[in-house]
Structure formats: C-alpha cells, structure tokens
TIPALUM-960535 format. One record per residue (C-alpha): x, z, y; residue in one letter. Coordinates in pm, whole numbers, plus 32768, in hexadecimal, padded with zeros to 4 digits. Each point is the difference from the previous one (the first is absolute). Layout:
TIPALUM-960535
XZYA...
END
This chain:
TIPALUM-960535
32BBE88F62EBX81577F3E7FCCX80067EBC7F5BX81667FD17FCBX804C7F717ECCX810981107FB6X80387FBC7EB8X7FAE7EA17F89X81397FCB7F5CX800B81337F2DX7F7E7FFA7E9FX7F2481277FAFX7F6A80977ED2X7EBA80B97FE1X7F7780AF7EC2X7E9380787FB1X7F8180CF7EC7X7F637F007F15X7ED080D67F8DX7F3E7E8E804AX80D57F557F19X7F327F587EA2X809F7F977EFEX7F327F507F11X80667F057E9AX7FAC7EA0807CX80457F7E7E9FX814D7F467F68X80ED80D28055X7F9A8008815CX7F6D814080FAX7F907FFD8129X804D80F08116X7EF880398105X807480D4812AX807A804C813DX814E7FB680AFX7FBA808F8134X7ECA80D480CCX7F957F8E8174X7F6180C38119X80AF81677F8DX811980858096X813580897F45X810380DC8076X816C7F3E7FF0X81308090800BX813D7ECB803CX812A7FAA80B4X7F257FD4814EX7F9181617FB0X7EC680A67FB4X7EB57F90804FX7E7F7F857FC1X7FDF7E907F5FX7ECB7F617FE5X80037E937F40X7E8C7F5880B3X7F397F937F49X80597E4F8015X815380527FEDX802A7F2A7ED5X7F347ECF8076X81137F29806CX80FC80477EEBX7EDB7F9F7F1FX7F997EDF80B1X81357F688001X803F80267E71X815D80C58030X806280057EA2X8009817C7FB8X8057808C7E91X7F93813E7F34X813080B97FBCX806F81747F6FX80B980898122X80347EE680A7X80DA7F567F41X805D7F3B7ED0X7EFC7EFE7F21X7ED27FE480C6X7EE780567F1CX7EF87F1980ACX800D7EF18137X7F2F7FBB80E6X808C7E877FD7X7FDE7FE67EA5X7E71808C8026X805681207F06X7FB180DE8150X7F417FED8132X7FF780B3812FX7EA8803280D4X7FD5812B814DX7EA880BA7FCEX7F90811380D9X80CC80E57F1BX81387F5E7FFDX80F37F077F37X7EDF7FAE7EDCX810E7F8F7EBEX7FD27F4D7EBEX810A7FC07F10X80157F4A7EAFX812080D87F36X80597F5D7EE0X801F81037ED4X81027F0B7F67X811F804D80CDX80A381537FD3X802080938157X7E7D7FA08078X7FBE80A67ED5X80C581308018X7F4F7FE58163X7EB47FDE7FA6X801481307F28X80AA80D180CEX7EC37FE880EDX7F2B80137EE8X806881777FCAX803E802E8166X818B80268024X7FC87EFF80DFX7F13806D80FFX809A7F698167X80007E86807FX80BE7F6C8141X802A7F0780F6X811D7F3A8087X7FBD7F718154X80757F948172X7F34806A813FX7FA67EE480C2X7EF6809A80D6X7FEF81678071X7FCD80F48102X806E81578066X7F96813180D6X80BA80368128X810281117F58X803A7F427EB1X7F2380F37F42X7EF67F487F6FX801F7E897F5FX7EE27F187FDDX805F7ECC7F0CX7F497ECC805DX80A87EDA7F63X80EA7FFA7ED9X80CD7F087F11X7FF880777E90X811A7FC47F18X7FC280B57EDAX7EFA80F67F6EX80A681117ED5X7F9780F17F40X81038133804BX80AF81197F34X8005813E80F3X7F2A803980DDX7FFF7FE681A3X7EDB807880CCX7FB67F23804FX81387F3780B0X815F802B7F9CX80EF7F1C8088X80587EFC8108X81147F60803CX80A57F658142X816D7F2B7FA6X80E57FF58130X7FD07E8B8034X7E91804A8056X8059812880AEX80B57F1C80F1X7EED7F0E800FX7EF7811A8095X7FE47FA38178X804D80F08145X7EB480A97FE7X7FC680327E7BX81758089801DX7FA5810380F8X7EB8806D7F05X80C680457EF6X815680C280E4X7EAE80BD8096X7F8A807C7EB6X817780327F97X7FEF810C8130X7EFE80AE7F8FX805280237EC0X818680568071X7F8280E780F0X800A81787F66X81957FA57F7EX809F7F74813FX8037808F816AX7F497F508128X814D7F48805EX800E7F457EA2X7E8E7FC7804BX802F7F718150X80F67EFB7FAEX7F5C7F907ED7X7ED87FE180F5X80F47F4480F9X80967F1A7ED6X7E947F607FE0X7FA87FF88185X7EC980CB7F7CX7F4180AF815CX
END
C-alpha cells in the first residue's frame, strides 16, 4: 500500500447519521448531548475532488488529536458561535471502538443551542460532522481505497443536509503547490482516469508527459 501523505494539507469534512445521538435535560437550563461524531473500522464510499473511492477512518485515528488537547468546538455547519469547547470543558472528545464518543453541555439559555437542541429533539436534525486534516494515511496502489490513520480535528457540527457520508474537501492553490513531485503525480494519475472517457489519447499522453508519470 502507498503511504504518501497526499493530502495532509487539505481540510476535509465527513458526516455520519446521528441515530446514537442522546439528548437528555441536565438541569438549569442546561442538556446534554451524548453521541457520536464519527464511526471507525467501516468503510464509506467518498466521492471528492481526488475522485471516487473507499475511506476507512482506523480505529486510533483520533488518539493524537486527543492527546494533544487541540481545542476543537461543537458547531451547526461548521460555523458561527460554537455551542460547546473542548477548552472551556462544556465538551469532551474520547475514540471508543465505535468511533468519536461526544458529550456536550448546551445551554438552553441561549437562543440558537436552543433552537438546536430542539431541532434534534424532533429529528430535523438527524446528521453530525467532522472537520479534520490527514496526517497519517495510506492508499492502495491505484488510489481506490483510503485508510485514515492519524488525524487533527478542528471542529465537530451538527449539519443541515445531509452527505453520505462525506461531502466536501477542499485543496487552496497555495497547498496545491506545496504537494511534492510524487503526491503531484497521484493526484495528475487519478485526474487521468477520471479524464479518460472525454479526451483523445494525445491529450492523455501529454498530460502524462507534463508530470514525468511512467
């Protein structure tokens, strides 16, 4: 398999059915939510800009992020007020063998964790996400299956419309031109495959050429 860290730069999102999530009154104003984030050990089918594929995030993918206390908020749709912190202790973070095990203290007094809260409560809300960096990984030779092994977290969210289970990741040009000779030619090889059924073999052959690729 191919370790190259082909995207470590890019931020990607990942979103799982909450059908785990709790949400239970914690008294004075306060509930809890009691869920998961994120699943290990199953693989997904992704569709991105590096094409379409099999992901798997390993279970221990999380243990570094965690370990190191990256301060990671609870957001709706990853953005705006957080509505919990992992460095104020209104959330934490812990990997089990299912997944990203999270518990949240949502304080009923403010309107939008409120309008949250009860939006899960009769199930308009029914997805939850992940924002994260890849900092380990591996491949299979043709770029067609993904194995996650190490990740930084930024933010966890709860999310309006639903992906299934990945829906986005993004790669600016500045770390586009930060990707090295041989993570370049990965991602021009899976360009060519993907390019392949809409442009003639010469079109192929110097895109093939542009990249050195055998």
């Amino acid at each position: 398999m191919s370790t190259r860290h082909l995207d470590r730069r890019a931020r990607f999102v990942r979103q799982f059915t909450i059908d785990t999530v709790e949400l239970r009154a914690a008294g004075d104003d306060k509930t809890t939510l009691d869920g998961y984030a994120s699943i290990t050990g199953e693989p997904y089918e992704v569709k991105d800009w590096l094409g379409t594929y099999m992901e798997t995030i390993e279970r221990g993918a999380f243990k570094k992020t965690l370990a190191e206390k990256d301060d990671v908020r609870l957001l709706l749709n990853h953005d705006g007020l957080p509505l919990a912190r992992t460095s104020s202790g209104t959330m934490t973070l812990a990997e089990d063998s299912k997944g990203l095990h999270t518990v949240a203290e949502l304080d009923r007094r403010s309107s939008l964790t409120n309008d949250v809260a009860v939006a899960m409560e009769r199930g308009d809300l029914t997805e939850m996400s992940f924002a994260f960096s890849v900092t380990r990984q591996e491949w299979n030779g043709d770029y067609t299956e993904r194995w996650i092994k190490e990740v930084k977290l930024y933010d966890v969210s709860v999310v309006t419309f639903p992906a299934n289970p990945a829906t986005s990741a993004k790669l600016r040009s500045a770390e586009l031109d930060d990707l090295d000779d041989d993570e370049l030619r990965a991602l021009v090889a899976r360009a060519q495959r993907r390019l392949a059924p809409r442009i003639d073999s010469h079109e192929l052959d110097a895109l093939r050429q542009l990249v050195d690729l055998p």
